[in-house]
C-alpha positions as CSV (number, residue, x, y, z in Angstrom):
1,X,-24.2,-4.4,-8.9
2,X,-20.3,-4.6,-8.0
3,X,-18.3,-3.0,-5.6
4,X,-15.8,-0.2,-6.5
5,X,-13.0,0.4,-4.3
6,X,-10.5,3.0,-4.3
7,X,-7.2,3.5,-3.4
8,X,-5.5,6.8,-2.3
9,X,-2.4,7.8,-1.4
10,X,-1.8,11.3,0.2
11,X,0.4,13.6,2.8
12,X,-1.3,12.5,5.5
13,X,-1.7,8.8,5.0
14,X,-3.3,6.2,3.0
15,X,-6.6,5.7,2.5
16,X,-9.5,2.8,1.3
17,X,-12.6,4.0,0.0
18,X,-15.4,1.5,-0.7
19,X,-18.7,1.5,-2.2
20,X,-21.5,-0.3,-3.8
21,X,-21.8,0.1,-7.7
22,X,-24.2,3.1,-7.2
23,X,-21.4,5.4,-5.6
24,X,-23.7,7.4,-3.5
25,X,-22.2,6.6,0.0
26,X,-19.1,5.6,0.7
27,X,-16.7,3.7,3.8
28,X,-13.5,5.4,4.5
29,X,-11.1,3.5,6.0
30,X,-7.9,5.1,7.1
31,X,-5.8,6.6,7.6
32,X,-3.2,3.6,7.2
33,X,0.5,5.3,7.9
34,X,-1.3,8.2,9.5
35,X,1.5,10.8,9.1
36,X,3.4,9.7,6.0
37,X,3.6,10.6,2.5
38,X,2.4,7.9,0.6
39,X,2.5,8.2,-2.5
40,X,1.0,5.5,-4.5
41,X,-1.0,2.0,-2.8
42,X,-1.2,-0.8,-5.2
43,X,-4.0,-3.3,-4.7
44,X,-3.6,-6.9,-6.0
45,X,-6.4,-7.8,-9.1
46,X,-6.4,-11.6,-8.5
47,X,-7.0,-11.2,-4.4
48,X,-9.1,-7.7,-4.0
49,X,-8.2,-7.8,-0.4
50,X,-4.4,-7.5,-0.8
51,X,-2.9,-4.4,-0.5
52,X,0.5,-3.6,-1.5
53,X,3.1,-1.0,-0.7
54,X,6.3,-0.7,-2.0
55,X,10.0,0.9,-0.7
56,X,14.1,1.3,-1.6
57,X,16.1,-1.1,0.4
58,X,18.1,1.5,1.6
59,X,14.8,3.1,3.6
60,X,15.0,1.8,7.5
61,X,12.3,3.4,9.1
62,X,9.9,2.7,6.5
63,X,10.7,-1.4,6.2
64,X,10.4,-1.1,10.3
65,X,7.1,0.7,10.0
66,X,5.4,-1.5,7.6
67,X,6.5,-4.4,9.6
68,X,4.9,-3.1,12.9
69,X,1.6,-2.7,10.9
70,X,1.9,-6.3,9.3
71,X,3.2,-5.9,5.9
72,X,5.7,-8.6,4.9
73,X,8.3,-8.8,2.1
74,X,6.8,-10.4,-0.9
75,X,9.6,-9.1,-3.5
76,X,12.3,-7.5,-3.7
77,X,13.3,-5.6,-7.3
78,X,16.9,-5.2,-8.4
79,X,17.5,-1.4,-9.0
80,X,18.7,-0.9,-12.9
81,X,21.8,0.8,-11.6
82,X,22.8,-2.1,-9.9
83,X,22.7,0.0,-6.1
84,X,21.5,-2.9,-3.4
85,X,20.3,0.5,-1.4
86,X,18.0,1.2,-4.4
87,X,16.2,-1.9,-5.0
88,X,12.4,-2.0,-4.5
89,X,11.0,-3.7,-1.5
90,X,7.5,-4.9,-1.9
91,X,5.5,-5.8,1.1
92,X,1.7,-7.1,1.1
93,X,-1.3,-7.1,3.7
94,X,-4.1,-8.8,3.6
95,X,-6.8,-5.7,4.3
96,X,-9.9,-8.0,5.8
């Protein structure tokens, strides 16, 4: 049977929950960001080890926080108003 893991973003963090395919016990591993809002975590379906977390240009303390827990730029999204400070910065850890 296959693993199942979830993803969770909340007010205190983010979190990984694995499990075998029964789902009777799980592994919680967090929280990553313990403090923050997070408010969606993205994994990556070709590498299931790859997390991804995404935020505006604009956003200092966030891009120095991600760096300090090893996230690094993958992408950067133009915003569709055109606002450099609004563009999306995504930024990808391995989780293993």
């Amino acid at each position: 049977m296959s693993g199942v893991r979830l993803l969770v973003g909340t007010r205190k963090g983010a979190f990984v929950l694995t499990s075998d395919g029964t789902r009777e016990d799980w592994k919680v591993e967090g929280p990553l960001f313990a403090g923050w809002e997070i408010y969606h975590v993205n994994g990556s379906p070709a590498d299931a080890d790859r997390l991804y977390i995404e935020h505006f240009v604009a956003n200092a303390r966030a891009s120095e926080l991600y760096e300090r827990h090893g996230y690094a730029v993958d992408r950067i999204e133009p915003s569709s108003t055109g606002t450099h400070a609004l563009d999306v910065v995504w930024r990808a850890r391995d989780l293993a």
